[in-house]
PAZAPA-4460 file (N, C-alpha, C; in steps of 0.05 Angstrom, whole numbers, plus 32768, in hexadecimal, padded with zeros to 4 digits):
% residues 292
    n_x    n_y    n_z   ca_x   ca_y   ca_z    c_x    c_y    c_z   seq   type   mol
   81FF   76CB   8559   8219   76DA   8559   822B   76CD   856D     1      X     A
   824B   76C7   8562   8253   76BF   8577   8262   76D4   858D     2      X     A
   8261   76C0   85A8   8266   76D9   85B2   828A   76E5   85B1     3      X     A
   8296   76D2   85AA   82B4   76DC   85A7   82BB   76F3   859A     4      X     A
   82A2   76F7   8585   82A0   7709   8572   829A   7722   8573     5      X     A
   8287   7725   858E   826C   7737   8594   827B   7753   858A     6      X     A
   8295   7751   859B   82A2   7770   859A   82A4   777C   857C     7      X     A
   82A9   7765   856B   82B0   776C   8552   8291   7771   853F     8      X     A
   827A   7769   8551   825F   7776   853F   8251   778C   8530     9      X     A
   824A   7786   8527   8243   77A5   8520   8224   77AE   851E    10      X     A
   8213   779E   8530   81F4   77A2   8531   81ED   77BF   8547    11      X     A
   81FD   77CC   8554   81F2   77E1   8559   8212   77EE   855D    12      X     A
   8212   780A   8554   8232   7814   8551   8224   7835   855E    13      X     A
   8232   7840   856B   822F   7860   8576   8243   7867   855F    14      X     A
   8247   7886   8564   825B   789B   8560   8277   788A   856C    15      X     A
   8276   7885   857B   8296   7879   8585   8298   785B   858E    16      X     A
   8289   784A   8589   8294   7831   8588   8278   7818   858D    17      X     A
   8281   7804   857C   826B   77E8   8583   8263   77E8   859B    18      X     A
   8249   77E1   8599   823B   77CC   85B2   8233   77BC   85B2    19      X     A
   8235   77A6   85C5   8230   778B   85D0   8212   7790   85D5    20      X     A
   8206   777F   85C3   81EA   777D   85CC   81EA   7768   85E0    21      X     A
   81E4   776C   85F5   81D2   7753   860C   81B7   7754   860A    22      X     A
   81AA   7745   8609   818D   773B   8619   8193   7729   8630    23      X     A
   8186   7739   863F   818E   7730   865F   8177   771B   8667    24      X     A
   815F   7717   865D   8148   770A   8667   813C   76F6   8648    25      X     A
   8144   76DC   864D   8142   76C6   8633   812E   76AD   863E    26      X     A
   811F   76A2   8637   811D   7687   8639   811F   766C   8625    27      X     A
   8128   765F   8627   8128   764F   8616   811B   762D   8629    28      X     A
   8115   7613   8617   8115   75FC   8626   811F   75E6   8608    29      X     A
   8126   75D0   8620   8132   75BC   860C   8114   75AE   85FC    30      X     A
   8120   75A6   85E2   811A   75A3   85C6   8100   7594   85CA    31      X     A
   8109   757D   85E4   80EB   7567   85E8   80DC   756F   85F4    32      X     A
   80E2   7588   8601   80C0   758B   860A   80B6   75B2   8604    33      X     A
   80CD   75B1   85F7   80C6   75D8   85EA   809F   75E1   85E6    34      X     A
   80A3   75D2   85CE   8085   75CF   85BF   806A   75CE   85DB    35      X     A
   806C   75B3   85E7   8051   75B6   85FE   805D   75D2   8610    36      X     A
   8074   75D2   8616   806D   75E8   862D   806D   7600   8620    37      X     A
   8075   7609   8607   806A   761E   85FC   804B   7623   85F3    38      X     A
   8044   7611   85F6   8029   760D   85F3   8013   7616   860A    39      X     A
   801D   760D   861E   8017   7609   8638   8017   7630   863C    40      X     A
   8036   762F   8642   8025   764A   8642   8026   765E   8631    41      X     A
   8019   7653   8627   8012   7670   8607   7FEC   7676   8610    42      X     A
   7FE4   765A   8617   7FCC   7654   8620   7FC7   7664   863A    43      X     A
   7FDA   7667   8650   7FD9   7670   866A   7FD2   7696   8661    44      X     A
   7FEB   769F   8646   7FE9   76B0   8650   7FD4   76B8   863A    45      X     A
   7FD2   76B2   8624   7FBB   76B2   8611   7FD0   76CA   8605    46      X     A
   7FDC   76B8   85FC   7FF0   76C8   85DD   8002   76BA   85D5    47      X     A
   8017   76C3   85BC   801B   76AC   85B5   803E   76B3   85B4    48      X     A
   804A   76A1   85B2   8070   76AE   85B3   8075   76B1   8599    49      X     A
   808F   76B9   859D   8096   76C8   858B   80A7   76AC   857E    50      X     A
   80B6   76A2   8589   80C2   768A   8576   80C1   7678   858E    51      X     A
   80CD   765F   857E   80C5   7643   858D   80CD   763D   85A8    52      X     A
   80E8   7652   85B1   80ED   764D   85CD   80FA   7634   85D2    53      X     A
   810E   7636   85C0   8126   7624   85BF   8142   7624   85B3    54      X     A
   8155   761E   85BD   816E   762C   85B8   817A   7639   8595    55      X     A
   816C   7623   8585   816C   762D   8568   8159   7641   8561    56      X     A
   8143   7652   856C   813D   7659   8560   813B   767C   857B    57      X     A
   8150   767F   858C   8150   7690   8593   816D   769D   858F    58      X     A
   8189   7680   8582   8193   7693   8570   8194   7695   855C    59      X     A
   817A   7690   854F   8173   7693   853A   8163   76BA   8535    60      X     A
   8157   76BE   854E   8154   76D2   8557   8166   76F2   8559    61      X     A
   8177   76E4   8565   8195   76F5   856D   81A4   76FA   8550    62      X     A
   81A2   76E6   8544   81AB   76F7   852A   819E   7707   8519    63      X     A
   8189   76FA   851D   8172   7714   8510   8178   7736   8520    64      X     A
   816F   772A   853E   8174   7748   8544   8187   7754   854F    65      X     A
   819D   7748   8547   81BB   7750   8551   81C3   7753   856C    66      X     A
   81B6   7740   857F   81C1   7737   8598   81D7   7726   8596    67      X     A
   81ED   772D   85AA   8208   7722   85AC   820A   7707   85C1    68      X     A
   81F7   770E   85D9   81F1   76FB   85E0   81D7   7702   85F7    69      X     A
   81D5   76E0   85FE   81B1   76DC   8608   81B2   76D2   8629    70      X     A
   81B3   76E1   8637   81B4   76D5   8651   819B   76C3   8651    71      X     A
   819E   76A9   865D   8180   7695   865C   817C   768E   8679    72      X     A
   8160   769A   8685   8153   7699   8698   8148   7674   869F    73      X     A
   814D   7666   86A9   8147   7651   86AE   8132   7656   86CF    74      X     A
   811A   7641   86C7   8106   764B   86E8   8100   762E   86F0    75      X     A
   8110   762A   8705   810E   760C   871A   80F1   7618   8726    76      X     A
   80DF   7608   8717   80C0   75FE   8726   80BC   75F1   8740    77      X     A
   80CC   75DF   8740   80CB   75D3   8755   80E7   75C9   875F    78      X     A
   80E5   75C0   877B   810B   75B9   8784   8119   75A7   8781    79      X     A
   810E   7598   876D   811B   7582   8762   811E   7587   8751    80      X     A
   811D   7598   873B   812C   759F   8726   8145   75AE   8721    81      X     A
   8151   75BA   8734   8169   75C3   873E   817B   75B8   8731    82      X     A
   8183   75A0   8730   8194   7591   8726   8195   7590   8705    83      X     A
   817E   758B   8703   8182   7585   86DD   8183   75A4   86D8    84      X     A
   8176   75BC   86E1   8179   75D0   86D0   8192   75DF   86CF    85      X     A
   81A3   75D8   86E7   81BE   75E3   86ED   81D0   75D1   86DD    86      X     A
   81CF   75C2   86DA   81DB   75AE   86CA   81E2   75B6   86AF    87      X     A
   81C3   75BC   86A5   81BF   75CA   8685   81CB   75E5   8686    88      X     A
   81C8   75F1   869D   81D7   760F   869D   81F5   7610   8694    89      X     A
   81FD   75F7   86AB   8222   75FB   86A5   8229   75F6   8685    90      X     A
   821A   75DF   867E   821B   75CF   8666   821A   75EB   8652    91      X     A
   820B   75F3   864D   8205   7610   863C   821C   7621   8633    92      X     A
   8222   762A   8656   823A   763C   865A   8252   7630   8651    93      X     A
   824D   7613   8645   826D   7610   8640   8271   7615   861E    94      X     A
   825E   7620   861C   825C   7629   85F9   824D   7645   85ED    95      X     A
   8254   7652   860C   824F   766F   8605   8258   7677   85EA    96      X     A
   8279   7677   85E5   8281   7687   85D6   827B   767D   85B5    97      X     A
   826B   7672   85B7   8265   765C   859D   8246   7665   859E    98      X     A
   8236   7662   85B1   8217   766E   85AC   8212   7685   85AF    99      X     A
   821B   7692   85C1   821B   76A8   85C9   81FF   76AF   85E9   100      X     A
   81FD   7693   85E9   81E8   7694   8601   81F7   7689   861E   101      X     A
   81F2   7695   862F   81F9   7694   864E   81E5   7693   865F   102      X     A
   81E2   7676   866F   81C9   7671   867E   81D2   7678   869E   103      X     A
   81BE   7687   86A5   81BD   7688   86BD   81B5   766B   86CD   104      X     A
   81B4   7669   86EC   81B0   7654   86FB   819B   7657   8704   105      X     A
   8188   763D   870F   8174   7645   871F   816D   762F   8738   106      X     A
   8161   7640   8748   8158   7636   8762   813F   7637   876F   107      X     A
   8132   7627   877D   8116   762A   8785   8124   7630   87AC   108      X     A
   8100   7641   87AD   8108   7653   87C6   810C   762F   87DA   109      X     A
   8103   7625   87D6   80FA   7608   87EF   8114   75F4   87E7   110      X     A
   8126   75FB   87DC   8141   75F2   87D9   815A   75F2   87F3   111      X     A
   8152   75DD   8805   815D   75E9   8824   817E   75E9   881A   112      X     A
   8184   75DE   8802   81A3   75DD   87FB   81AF   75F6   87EE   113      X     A
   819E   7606   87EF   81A1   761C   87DD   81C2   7629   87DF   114      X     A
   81C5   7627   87F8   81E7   7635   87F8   81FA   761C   87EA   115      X     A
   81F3   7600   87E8   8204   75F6   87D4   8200   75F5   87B3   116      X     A
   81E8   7600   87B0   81E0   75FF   8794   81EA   7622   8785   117      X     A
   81EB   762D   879B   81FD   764D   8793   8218   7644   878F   118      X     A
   8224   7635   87A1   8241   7634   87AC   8247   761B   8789   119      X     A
   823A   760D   877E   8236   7604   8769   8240   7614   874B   120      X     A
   822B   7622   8747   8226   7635   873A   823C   7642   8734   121      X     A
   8244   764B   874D   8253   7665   8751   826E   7652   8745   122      X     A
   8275   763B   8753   828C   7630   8745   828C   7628   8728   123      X     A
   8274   7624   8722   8277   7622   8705   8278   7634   86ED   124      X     A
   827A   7645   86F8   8282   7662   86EC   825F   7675   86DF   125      X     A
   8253   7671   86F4   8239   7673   86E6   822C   7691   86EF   126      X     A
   8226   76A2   86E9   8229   76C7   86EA   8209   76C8   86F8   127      X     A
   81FE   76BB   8707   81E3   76BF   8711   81C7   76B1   870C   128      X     A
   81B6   76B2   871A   81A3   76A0   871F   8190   76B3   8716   129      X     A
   816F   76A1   871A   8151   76A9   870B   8140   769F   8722   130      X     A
   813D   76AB   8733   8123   76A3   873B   8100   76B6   872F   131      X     A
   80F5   76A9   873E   80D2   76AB   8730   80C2   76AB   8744   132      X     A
   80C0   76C0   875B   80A0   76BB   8770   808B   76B0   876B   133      X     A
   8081   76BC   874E   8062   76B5   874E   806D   7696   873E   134      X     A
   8075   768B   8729   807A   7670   8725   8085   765D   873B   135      X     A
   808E   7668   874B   809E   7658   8762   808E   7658   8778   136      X     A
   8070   7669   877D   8061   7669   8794   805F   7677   87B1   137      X     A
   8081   7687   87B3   8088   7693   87C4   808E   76AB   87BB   138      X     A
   8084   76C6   87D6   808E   76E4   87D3   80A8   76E4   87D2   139      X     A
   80B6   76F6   87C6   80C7   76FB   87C3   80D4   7700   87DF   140      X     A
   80CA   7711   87EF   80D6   771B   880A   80CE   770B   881F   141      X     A
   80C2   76E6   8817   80CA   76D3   882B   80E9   76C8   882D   142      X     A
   80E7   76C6   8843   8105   76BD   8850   8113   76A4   883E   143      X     A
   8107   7699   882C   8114   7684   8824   811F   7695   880D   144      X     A
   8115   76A3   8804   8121   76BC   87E7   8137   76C9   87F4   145      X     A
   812F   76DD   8805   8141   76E5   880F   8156   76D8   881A   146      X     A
   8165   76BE   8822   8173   76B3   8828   8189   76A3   880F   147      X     A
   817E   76A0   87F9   8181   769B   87DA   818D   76BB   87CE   148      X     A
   8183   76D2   87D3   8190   76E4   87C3   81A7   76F7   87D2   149      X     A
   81A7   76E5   87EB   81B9   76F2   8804   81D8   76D8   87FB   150      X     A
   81D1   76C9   87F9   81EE   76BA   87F1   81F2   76B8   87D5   151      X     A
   81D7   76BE   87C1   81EA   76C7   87A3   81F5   76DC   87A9   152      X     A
   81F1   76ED   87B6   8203   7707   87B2   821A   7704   87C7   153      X     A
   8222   76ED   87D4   8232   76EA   87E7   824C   76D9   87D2   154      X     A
   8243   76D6   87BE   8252   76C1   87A5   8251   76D2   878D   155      X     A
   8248   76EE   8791   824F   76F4   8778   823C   76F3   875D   156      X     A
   8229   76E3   8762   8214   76DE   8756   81FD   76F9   874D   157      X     A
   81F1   76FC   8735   81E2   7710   8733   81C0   76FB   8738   158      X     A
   81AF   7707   8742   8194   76FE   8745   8182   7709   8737   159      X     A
   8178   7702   871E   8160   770C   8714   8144   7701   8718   160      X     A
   812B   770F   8724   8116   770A   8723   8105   771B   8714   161      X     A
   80F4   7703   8719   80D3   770A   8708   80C9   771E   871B   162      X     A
   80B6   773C   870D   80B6   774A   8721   809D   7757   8716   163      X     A
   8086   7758   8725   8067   7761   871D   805C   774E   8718   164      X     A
   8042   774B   870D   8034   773C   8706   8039   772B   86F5   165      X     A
   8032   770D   86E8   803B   76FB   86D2   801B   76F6   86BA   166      X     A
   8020   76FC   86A7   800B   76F9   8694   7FFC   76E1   8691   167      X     A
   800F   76D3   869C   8001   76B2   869F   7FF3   76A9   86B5   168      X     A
   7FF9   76BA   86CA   7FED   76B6   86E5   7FE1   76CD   86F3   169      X     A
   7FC9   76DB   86EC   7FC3   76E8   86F3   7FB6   76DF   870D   170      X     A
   7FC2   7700   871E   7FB6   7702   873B   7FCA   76F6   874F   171      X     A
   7FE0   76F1   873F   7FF6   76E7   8754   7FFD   76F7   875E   172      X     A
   800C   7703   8775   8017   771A   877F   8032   7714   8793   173      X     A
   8042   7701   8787   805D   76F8   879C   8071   770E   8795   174      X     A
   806C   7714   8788   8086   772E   8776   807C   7749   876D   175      X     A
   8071   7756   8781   8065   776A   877A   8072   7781   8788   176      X     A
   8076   779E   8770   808B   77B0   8788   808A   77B6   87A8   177      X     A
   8070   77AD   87B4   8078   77AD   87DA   8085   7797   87D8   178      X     A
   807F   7777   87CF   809C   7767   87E1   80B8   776E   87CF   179      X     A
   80C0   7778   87BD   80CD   7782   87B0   80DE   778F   87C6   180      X     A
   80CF   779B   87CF   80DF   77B5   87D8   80EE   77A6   87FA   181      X     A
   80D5   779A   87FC   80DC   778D   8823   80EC   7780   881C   182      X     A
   80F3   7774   8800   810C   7766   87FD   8124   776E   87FC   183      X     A
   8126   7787   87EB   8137   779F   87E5   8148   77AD   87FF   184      X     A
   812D   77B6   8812   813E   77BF   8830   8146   77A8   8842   185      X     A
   8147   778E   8845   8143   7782   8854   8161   7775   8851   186      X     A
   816D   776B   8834   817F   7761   8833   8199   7774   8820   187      X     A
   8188   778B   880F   8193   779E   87FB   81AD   778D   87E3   188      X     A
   81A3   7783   87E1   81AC   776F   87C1   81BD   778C   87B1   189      X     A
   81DF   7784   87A4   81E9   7792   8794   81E4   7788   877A   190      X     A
   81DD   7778   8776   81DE   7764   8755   81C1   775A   874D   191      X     A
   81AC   7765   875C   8192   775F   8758   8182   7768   8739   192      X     A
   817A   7758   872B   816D   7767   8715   814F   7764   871A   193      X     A
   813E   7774   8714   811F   777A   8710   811D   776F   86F9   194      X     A
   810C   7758   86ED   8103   7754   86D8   80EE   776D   86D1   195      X     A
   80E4   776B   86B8   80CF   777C   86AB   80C2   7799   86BA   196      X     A
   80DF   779E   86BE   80D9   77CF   86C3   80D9   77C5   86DE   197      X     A
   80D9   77AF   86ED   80D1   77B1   8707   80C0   77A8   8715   198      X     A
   80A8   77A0   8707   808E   779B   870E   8077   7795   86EF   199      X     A
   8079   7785   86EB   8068   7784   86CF   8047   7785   86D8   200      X     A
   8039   779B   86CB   8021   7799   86CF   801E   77AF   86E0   201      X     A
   802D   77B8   86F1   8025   77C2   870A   803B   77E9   870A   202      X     A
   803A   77EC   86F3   804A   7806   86F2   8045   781A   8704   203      X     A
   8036   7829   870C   8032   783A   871D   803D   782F   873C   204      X     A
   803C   781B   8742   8055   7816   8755   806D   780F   8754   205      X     A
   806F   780A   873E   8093   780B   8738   808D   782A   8740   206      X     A
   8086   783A   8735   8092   785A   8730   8096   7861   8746   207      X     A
   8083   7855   875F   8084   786A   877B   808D   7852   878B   208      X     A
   8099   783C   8784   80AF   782F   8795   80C3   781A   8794   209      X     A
   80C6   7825   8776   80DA   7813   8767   80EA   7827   875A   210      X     A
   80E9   7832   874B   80F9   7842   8733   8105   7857   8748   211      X     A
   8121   7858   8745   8138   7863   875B   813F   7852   8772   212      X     A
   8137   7837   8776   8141   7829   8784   815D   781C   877C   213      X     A
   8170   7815   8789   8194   7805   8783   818C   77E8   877F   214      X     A
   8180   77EE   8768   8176   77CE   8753   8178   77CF   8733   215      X     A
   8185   77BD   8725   8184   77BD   8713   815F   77B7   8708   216      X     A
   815F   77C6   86EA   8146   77B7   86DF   8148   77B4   86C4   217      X     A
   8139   779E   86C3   813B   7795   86A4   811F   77A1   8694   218      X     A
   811E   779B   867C   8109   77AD   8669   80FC   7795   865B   219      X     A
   80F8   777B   8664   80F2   775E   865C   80DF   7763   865E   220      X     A
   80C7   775A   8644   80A5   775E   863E   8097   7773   8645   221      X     A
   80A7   7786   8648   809D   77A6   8654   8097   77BC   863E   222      X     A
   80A0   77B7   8623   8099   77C7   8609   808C   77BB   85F7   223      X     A
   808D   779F   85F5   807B   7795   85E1   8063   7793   85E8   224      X     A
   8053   7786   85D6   8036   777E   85D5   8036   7767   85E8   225      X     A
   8014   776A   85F8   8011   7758   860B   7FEF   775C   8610   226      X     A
   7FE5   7748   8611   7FC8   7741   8611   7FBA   7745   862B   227      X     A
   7FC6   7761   863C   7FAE   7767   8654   7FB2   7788   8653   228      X     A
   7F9A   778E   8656   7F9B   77AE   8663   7FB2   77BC   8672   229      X     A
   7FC7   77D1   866A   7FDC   77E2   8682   7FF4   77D6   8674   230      X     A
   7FF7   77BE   8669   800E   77B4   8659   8009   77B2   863B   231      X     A
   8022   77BA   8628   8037   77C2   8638   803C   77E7   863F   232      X     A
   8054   77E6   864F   805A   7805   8659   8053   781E   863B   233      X     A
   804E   7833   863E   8047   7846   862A   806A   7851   861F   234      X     A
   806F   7856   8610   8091   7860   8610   8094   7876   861B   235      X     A
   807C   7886   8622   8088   7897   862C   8089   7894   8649   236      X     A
   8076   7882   865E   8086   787D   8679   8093   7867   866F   237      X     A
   809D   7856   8660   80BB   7848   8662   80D4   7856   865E   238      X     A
   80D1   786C   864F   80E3   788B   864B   80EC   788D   866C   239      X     A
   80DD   789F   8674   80DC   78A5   8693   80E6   7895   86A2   240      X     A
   80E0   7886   86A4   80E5   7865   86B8   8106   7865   86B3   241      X     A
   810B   7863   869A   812E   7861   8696   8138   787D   869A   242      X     A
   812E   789D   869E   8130   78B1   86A5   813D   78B0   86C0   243      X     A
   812B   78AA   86D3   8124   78A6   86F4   812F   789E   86FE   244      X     A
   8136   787D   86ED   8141   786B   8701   8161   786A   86F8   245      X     A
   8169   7879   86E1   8180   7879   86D7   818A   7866   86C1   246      X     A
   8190   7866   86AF   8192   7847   8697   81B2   783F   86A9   247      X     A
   81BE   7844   86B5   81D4   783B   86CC   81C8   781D   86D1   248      X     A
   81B0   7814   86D6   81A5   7806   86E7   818E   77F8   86CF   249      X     A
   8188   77F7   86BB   8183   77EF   86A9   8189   77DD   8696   250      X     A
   8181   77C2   868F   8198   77A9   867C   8179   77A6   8667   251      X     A
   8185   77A1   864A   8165   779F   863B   816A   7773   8636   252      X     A
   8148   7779   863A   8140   7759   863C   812C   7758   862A   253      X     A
   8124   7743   861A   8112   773E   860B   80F9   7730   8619   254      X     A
   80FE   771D   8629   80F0   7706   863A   80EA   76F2   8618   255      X     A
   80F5   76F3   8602   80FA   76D9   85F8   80F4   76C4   85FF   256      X     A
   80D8   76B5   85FA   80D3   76AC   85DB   80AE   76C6   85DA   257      X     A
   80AD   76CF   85ED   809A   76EC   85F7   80A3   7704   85E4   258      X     A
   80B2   7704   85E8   80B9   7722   85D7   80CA   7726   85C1   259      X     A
   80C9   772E   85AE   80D7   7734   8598   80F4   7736   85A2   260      X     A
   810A   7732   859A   8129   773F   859B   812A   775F   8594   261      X     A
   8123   7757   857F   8124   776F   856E   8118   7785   8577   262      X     A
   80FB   777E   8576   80E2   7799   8580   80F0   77A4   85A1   263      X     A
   80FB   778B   85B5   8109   779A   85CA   8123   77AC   85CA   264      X     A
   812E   77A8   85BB   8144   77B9   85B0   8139   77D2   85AB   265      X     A
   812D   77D2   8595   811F   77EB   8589   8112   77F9   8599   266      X     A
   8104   77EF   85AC   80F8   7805   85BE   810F   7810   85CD   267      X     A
   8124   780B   85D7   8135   780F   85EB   813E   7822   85D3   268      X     A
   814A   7827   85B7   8155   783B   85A8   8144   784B   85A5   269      X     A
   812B   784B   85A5   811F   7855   859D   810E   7876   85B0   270      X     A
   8118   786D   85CC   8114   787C   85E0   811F   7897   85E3   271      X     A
   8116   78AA   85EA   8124   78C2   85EA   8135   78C1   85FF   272      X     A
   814B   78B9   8607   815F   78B8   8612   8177   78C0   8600   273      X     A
   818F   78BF   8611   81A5   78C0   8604   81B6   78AF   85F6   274      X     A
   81C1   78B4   85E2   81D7   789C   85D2   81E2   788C   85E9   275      X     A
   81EB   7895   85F8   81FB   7884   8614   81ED   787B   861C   276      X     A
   81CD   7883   862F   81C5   7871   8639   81BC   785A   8626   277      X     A
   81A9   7859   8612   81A7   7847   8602   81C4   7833   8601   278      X     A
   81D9   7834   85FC   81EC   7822   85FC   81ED   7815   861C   279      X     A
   81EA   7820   8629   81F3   7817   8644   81D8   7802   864A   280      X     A
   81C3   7807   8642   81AC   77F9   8645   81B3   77DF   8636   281      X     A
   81B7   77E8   861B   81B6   77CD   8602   81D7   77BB   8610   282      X     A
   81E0   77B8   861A   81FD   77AB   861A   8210   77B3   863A   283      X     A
   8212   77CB   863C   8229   77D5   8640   8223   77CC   8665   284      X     A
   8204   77D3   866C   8201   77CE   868D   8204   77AB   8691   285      X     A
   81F9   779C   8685   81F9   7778   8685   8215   7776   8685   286      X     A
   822A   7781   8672   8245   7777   8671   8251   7785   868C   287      X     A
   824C   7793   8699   8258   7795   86A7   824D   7791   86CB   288      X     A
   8231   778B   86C4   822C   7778   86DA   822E   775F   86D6   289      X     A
   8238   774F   86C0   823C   7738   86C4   825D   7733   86BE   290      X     A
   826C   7743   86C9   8281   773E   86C6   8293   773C   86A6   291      X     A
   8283   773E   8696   8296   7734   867C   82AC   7741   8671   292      X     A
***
């Protein structure tokens, strides 16, 4: 879908007017090496994606399930990739209104340049970064994170992380709701998003020290199917969870090429909530934390 269009869609309509579907949480990789690293980890996490995890066939996706557009999570592994993936970011963004996908930026915590790779970003008109604890090696609430989500938000930048456990890496624990939280009081982030409810894997601490905290959260691999015990969330504590914590603070994510478009949508309508909040979840909170 393009996005010049979005307003004029008609894939989800209330009583009083269209909505902008966002998916806030996407991955995609370029064409030459899609195939091995989807492979790679399909193997890690022992399941299989949902499509190939590459730019044709995730909006190939979006039209199926009437997403307007795809924010794309990019994750610098290591600190020399900084450059090529910010590169691909800007490059992307200059054909938003034609794909309908908007890449975020990314940065590794051991990036001593990090205030020029924000100050980057930020000039290139780029709406926020992706970091990853457990793929990147470091807690969230070490000083090199915290110093990275203290000058995105000094630029304006929104910061989304990976947050709980990762299906591919079990037993990691860099992003788990205690450094979550030491991160939360320490520097108090306005533009912060929680990937997956907050904590993937680890629900009962989201509930008693996450859910009511001044953080956005996303709903990325948190309703679909997933190959370990506790995941995914039951609907009726994902009900609650958006109850608690307010759908104010709520953006819906697929984690794409992981999760259906569609099946994430559907759970989010499907919830006993209200017509409003459901809209504000599907579209309405992303557009207006990301400025559009």
């Amino acid at each position: 879908m393009v996005m010049e269009n979005a307003l004029n869609s008609s894939y989800y309509m209330t009583e009083r007017r269209i909505v902008m579907i966002i998916d806030f949480h996407t991955h995609i990789f370029p064409e030459k090496i899609a195939s091995r690293a989807i492979a790679s980890l399909e193997q890690k996490a022992k399941m299989r994606a949902h499509v190939r995890g590459v730019e044709a066939s995730l909006r190939a996706s979006m039209d199926k399930s009437g997403v307007d557009l795809s924010i794309i999570l990019p994750v610098v592994t290591n600190p020399h990739q900084f450059e090529t993936v910010n590169r691909v970011a800007v490059e992307t963004n200059e054909h938003t209104k034609e794909t309908g996908l908007l890449s975020f930026g990314g940065i590794h915590p051991d990036n001593d340049n990090y205030r020029e790779i924000i100050q980057f970003l930020a000039g290139h008109g780029c709406k926020g970064i992706k970091i990853h604890p457990v793929y990147q090696g470091v807690a969230i609430d070490d000083i090199r994170f915290l110093r990275i989500i203290d000058c995105a938000e000094e630029y304006g930048l929104v910061t989304i992380t990976h947050a709980g456990y990762d299906i591919g890496f079990p037993g990691e624990e860099q992003s788990l709701p205690v450094h979550i939280c030491n991160m939360l009081d320490e520097i108090k982030p306005s533009r912060m998003v929680l990937a997956h409810m907050g904590g993937w894997g680890c629900w009962d601490q989201v509930m008693d020290h996450i859910i009511g905290r001044d953080v956005y959260l996303d709903t990325a691999f948190s309703t679909t199917s997933a190959p370990r015990e506790g995941a995914p969330l039951s609907m009726d504590l994902f009900t609650v969870m958006i109850q608690k914590h307010g759908a104010d603070r709520i953006v819906m994510g697929s984690d794409s090429p992981w999760s259906d478009q569609l099946d994430s949508i559907n759970a989010i309508k499907n919830c006993n909530i209200p017509e409003e909040s459901i809209t504000k979840i599907l579209g309405d909170n992303a557009k207006k934390l990301l400025q559009l």
